[in-house]
TIFI-188110 format. One record per atom (N, C-alpha, C, O): residue in one letter; residue number from 0; x, z, y. Coordinates in steps of 0.2 Angstrom, whole numbers. Layout:
<kolfi type="a" seq="NUM" px="X" pz="Z" py="Y"/>
...
//
This chain:
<kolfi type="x" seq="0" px="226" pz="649" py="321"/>
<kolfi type="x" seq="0" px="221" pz="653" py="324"/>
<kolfi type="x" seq="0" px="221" pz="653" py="332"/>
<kolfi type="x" seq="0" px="216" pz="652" py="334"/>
<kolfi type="x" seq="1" px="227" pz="653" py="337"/>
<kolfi type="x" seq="1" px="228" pz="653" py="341"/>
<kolfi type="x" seq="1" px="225" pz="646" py="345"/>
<kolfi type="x" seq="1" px="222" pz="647" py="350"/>
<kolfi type="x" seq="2" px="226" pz="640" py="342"/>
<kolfi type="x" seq="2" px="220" pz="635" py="344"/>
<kolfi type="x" seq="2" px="214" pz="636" py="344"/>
<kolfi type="x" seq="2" px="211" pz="633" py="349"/>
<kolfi type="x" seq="3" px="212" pz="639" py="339"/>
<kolfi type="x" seq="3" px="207" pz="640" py="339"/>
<kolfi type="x" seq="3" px="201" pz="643" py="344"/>
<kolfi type="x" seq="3" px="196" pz="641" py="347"/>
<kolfi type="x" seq="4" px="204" pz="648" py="345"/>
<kolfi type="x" seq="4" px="205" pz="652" py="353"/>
<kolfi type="x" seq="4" px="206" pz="648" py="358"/>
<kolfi type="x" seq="4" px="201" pz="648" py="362"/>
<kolfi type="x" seq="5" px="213" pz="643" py="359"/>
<kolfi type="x" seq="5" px="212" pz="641" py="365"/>
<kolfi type="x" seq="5" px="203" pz="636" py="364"/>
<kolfi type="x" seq="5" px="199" pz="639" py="367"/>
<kolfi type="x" seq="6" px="202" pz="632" py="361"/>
<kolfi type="x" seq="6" px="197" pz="626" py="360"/>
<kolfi type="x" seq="6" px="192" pz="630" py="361"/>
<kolfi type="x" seq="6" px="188" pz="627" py="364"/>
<kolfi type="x" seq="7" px="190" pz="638" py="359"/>
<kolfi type="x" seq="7" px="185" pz="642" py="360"/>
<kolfi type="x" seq="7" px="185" pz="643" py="368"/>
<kolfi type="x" seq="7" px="179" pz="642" py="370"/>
<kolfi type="x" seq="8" px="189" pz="644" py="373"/>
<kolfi type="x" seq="8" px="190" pz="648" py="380"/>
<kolfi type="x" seq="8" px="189" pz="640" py="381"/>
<kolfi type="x" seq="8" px="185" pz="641" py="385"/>
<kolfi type="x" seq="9" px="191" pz="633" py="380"/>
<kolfi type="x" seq="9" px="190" pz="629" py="381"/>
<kolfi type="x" seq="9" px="181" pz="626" py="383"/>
<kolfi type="x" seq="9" px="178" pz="623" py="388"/>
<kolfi type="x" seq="10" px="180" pz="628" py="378"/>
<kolfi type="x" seq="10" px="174" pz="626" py="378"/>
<kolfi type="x" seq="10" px="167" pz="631" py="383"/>
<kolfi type="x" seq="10" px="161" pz="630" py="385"/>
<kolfi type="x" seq="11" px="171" pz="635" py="381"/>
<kolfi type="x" seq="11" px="166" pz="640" py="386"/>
<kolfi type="x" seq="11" px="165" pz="640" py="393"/>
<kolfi type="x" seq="11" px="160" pz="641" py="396"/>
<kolfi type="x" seq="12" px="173" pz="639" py="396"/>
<kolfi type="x" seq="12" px="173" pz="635" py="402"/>
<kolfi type="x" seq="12" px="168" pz="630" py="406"/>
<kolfi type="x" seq="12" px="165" pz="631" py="411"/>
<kolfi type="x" seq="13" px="168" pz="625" py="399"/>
<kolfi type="x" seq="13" px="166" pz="619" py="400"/>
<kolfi type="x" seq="13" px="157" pz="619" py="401"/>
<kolfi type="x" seq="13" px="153" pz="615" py="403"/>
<kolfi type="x" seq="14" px="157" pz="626" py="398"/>
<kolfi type="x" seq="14" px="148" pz="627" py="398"/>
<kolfi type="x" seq="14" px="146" pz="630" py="402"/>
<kolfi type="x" seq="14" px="140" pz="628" py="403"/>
<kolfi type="x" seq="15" px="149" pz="635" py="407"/>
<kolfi type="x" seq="15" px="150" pz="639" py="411"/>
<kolfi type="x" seq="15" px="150" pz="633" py="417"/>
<kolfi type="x" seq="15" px="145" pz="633" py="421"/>
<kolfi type="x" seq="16" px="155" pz="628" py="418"/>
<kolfi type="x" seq="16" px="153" pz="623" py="423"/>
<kolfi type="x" seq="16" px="149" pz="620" py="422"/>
<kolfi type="x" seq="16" px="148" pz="616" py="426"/>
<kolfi type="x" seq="17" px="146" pz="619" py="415"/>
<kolfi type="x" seq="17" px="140" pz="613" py="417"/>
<kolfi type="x" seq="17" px="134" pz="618" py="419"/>
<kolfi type="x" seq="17" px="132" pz="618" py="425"/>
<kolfi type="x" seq="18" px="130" pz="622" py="415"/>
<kolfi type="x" seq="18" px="129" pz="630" py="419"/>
<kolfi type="x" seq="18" px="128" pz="629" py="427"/>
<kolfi type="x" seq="18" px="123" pz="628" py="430"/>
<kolfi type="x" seq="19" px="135" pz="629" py="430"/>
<kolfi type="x" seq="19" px="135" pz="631" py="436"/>
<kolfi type="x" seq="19" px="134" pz="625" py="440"/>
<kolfi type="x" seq="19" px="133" pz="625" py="446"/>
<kolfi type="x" seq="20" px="135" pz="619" py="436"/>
<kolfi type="x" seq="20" px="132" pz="612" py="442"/>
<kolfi type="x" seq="20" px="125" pz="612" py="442"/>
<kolfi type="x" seq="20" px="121" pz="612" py="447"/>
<kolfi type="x" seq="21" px="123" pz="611" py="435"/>
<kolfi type="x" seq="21" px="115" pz="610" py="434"/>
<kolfi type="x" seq="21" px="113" pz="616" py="438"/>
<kolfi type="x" seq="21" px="107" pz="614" py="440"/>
<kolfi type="x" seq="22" px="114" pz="623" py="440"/>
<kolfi type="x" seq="22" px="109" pz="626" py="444"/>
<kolfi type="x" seq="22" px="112" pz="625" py="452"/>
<kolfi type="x" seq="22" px="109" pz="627" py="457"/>
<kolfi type="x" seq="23" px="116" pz="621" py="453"/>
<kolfi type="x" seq="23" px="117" pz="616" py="461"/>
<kolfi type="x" seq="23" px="112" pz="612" py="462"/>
<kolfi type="x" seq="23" px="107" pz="613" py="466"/>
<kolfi type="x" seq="24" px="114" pz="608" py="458"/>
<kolfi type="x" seq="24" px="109" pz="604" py="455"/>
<kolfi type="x" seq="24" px="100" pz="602" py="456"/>
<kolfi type="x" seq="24" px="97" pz="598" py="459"/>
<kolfi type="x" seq="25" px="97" pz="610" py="451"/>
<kolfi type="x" seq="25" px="91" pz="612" py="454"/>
<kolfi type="x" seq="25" px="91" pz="613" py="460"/>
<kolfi type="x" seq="25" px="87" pz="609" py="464"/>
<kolfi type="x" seq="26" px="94" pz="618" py="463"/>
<kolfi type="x" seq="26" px="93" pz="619" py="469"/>
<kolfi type="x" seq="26" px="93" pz="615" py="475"/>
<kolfi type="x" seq="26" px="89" pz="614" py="479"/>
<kolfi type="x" seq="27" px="98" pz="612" py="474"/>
<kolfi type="x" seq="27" px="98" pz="605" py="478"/>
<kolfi type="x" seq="27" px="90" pz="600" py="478"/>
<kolfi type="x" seq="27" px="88" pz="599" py="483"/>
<kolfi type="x" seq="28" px="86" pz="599" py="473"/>
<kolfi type="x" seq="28" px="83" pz="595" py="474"/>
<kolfi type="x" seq="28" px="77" pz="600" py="474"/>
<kolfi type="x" seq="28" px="72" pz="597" py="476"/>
<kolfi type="x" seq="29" px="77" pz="606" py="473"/>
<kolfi type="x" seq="29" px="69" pz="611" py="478"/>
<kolfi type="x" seq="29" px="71" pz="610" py="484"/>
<kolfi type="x" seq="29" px="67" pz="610" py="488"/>
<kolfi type="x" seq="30" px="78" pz="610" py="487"/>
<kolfi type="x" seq="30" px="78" pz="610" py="494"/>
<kolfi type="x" seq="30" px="75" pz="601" py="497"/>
<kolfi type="x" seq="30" px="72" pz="599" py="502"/>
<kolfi type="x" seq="31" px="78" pz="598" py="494"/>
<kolfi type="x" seq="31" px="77" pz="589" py="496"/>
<kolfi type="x" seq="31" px="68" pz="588" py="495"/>
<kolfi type="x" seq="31" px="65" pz="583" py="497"/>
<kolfi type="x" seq="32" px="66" pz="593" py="489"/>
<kolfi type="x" seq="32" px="56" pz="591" py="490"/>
<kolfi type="x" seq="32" px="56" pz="596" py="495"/>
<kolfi type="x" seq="32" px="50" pz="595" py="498"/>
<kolfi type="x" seq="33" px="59" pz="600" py="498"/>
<kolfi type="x" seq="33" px="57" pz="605" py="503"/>
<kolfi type="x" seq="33" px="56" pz="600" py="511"/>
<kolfi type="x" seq="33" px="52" pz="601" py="515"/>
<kolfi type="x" seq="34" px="61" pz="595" py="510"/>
<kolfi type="x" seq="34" px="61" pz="592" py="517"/>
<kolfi type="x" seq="34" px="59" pz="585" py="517"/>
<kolfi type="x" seq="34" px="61" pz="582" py="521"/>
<kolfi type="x" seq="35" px="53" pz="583" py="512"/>
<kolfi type="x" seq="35" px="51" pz="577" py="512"/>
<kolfi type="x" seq="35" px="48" pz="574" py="516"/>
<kolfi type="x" seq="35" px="43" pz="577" py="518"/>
<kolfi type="x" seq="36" px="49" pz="569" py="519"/>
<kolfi type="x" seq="36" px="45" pz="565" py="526"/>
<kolfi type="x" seq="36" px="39" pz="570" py="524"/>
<kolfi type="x" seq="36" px="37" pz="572" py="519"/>
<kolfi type="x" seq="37" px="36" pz="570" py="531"/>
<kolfi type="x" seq="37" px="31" pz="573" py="534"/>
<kolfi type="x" seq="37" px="30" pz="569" py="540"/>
<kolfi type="x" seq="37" px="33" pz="565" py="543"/>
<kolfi type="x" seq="38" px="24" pz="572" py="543"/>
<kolfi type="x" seq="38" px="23" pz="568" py="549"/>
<kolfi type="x" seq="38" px="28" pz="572" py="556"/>
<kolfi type="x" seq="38" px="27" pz="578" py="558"/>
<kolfi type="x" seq="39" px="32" pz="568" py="557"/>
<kolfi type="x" seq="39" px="39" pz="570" py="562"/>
<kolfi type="x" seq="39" px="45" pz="573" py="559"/>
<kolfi type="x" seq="39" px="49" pz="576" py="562"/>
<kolfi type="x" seq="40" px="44" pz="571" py="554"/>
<kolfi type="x" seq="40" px="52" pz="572" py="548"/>
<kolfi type="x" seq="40" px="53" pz="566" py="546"/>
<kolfi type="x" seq="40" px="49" pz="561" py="545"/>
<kolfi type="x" seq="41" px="59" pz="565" py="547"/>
<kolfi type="x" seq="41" px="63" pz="558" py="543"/>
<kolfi type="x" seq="41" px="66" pz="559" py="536"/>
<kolfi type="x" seq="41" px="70" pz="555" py="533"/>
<kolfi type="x" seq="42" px="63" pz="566" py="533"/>
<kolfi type="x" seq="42" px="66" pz="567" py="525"/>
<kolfi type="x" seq="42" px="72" pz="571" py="527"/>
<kolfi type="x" seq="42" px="74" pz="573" py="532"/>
<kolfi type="x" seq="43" px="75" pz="572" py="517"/>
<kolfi type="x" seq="43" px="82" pz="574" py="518"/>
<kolfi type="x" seq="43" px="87" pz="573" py="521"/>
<kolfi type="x" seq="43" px="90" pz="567" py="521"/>
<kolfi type="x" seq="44" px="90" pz="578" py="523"/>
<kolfi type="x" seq="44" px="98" pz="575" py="529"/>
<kolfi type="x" seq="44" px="101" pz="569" py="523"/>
<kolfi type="x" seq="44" px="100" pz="567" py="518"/>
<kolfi type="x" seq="45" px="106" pz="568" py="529"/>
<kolfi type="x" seq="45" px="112" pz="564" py="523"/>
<kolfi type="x" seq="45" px="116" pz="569" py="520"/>
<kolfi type="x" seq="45" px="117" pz="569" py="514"/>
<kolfi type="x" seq="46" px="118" pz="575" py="523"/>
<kolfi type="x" seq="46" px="122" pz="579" py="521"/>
<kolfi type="x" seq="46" px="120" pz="582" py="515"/>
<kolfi type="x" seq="46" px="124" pz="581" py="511"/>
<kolfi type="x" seq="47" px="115" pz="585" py="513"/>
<kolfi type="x" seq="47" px="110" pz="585" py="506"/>
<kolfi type="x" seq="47" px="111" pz="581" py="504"/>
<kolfi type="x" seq="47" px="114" pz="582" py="499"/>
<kolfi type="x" seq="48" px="109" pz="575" py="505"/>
<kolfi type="x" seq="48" px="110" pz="569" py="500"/>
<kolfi type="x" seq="48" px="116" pz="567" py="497"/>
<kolfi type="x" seq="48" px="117" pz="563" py="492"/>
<kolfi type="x" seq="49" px="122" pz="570" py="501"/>
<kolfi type="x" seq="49" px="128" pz="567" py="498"/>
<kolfi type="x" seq="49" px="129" pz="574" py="493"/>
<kolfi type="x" seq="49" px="132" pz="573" py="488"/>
<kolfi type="x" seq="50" px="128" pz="580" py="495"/>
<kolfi type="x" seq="50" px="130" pz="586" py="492"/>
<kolfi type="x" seq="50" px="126" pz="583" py="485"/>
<kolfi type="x" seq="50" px="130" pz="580" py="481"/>
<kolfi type="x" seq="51" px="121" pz="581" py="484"/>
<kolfi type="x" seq="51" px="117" pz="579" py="479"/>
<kolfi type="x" seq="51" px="118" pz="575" py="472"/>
<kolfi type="x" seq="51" px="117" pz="575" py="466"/>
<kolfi type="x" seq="52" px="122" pz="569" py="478"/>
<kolfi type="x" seq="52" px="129" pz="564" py="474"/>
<kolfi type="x" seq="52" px="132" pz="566" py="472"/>
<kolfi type="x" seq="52" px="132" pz="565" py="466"/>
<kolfi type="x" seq="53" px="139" pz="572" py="472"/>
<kolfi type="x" seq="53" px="143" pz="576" py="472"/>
<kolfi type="x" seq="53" px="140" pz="579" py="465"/>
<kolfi type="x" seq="53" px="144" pz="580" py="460"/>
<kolfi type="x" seq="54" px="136" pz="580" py="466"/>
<kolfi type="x" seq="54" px="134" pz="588" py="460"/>
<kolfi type="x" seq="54" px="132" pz="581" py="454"/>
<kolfi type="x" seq="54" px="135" pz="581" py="449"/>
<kolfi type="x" seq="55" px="130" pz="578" py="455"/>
<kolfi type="x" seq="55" px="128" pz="570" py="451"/>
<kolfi type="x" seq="55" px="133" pz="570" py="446"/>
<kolfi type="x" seq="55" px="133" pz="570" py="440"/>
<kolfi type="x" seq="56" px="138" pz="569" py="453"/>
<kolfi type="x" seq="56" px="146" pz="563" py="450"/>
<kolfi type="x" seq="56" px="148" pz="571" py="445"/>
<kolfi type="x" seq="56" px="146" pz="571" py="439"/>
<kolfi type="x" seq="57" px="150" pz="576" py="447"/>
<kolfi type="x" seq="57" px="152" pz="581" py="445"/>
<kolfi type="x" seq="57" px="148" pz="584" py="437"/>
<kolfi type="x" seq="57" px="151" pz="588" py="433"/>
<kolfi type="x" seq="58" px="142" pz="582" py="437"/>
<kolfi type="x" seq="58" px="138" pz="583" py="431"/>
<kolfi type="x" seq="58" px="140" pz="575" py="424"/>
<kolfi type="x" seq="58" px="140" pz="575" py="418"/>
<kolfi type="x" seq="59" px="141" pz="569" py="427"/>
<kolfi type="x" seq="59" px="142" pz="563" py="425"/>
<kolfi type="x" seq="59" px="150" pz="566" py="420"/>
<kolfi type="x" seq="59" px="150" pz="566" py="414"/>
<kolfi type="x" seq="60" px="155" pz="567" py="424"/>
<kolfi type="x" seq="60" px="160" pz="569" py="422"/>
<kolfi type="x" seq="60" px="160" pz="574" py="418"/>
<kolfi type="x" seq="60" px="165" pz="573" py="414"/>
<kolfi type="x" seq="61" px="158" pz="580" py="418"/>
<kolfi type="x" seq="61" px="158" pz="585" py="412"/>
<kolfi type="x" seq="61" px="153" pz="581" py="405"/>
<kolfi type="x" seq="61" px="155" pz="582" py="399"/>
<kolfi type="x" seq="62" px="149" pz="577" py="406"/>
<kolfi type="x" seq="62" px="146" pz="576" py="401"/>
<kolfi type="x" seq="62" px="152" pz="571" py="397"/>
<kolfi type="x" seq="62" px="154" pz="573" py="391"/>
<kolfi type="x" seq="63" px="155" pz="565" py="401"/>
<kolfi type="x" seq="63" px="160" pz="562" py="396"/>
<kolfi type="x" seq="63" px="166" pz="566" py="396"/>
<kolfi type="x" seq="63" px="171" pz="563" py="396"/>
<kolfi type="x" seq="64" px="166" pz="574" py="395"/>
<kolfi type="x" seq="64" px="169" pz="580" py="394"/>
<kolfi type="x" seq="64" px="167" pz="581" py="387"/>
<kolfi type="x" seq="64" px="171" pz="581" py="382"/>
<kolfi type="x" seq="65" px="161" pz="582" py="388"/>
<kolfi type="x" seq="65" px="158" pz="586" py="381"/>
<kolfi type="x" seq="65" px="157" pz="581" py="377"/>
<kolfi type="x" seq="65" px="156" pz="582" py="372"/>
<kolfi type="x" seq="66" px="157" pz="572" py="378"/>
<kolfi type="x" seq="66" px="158" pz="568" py="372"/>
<kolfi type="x" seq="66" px="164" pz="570" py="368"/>
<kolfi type="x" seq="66" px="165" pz="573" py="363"/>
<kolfi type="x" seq="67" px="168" pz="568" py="373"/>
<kolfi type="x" seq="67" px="176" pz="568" py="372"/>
<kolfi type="x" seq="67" px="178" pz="574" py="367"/>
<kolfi type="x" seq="67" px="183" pz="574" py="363"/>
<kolfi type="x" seq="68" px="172" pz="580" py="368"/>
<kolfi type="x" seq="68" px="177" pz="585" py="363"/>
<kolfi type="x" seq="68" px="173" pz="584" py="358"/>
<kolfi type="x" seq="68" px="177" pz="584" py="353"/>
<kolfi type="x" seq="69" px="165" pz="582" py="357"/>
<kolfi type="x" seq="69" px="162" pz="580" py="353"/>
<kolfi type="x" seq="69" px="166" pz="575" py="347"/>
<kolfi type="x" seq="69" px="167" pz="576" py="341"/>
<kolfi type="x" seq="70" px="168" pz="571" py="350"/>
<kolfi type="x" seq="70" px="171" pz="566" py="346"/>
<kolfi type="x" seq="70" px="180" pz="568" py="344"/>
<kolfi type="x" seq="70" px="183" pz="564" py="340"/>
<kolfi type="x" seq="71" px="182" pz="575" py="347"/>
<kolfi type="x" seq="71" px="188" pz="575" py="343"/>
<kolfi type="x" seq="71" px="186" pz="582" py="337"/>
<kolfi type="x" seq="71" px="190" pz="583" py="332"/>
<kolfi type="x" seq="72" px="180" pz="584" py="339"/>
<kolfi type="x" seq="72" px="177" pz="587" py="334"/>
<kolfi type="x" seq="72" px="174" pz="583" py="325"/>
<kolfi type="x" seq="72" px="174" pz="586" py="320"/>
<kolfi type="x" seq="73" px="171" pz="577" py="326"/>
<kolfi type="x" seq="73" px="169" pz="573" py="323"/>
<kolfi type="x" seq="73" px="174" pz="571" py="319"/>
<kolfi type="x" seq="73" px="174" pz="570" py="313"/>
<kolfi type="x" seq="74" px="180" pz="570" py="324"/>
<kolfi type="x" seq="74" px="186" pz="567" py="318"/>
<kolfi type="x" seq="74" px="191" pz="570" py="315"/>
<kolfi type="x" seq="74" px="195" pz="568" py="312"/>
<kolfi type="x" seq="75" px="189" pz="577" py="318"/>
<kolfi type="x" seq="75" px="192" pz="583" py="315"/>
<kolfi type="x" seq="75" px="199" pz="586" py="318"/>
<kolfi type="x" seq="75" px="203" pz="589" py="315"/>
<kolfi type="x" seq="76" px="198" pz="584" py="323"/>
<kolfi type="x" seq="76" px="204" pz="586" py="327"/>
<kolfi type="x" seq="76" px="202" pz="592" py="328"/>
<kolfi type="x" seq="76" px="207" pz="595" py="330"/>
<kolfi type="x" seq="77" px="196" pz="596" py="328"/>
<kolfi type="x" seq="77" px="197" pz="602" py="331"/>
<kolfi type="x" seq="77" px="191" pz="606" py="326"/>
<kolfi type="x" seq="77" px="186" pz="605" py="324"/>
<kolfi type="x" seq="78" px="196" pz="611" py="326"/>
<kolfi type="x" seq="78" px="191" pz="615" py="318"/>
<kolfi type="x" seq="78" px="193" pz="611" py="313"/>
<kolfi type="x" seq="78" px="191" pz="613" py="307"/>
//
């Protein structure tokens, strides 16, 4: 039972940070349509753009998280 627990607080973690990229995420791109070339705008900063990558790279990585447990769930490693 005690694994069970950990792999539960495990997983809830894992939801809670994707949760918390994906509303970066959103936010990030209402502010990036907020600053789209206009007449005497050059667009979104680079700094937005890299925060943007960042929340990307960090959303990419959780995903091949939730494979990973996906497939130790599948082969019965867990539960």
């Amino acid at each position: 039972m005690d694994k069970r627990k950990a792999w539960r607080e495990q997983e809830q973690q894992l939801v809670a940070r994707w949760n918390d990229a994906a509303e970066r995420q959103r936010q990030l791109h209402e502010e990036i349509s907020r600053q789209q070339p206009s007449a005497g705008s050059n667009g979104p900063s680079e700094e937005l753009m890299l925060k943007e990558q960042a929340v990307r790279a960090e959303i990419e990585a959780l995903r091949r998280q939730v494979a990973r447990l996906k497939a130790e769930f599948n082969t019965g490693k867990r539960y």
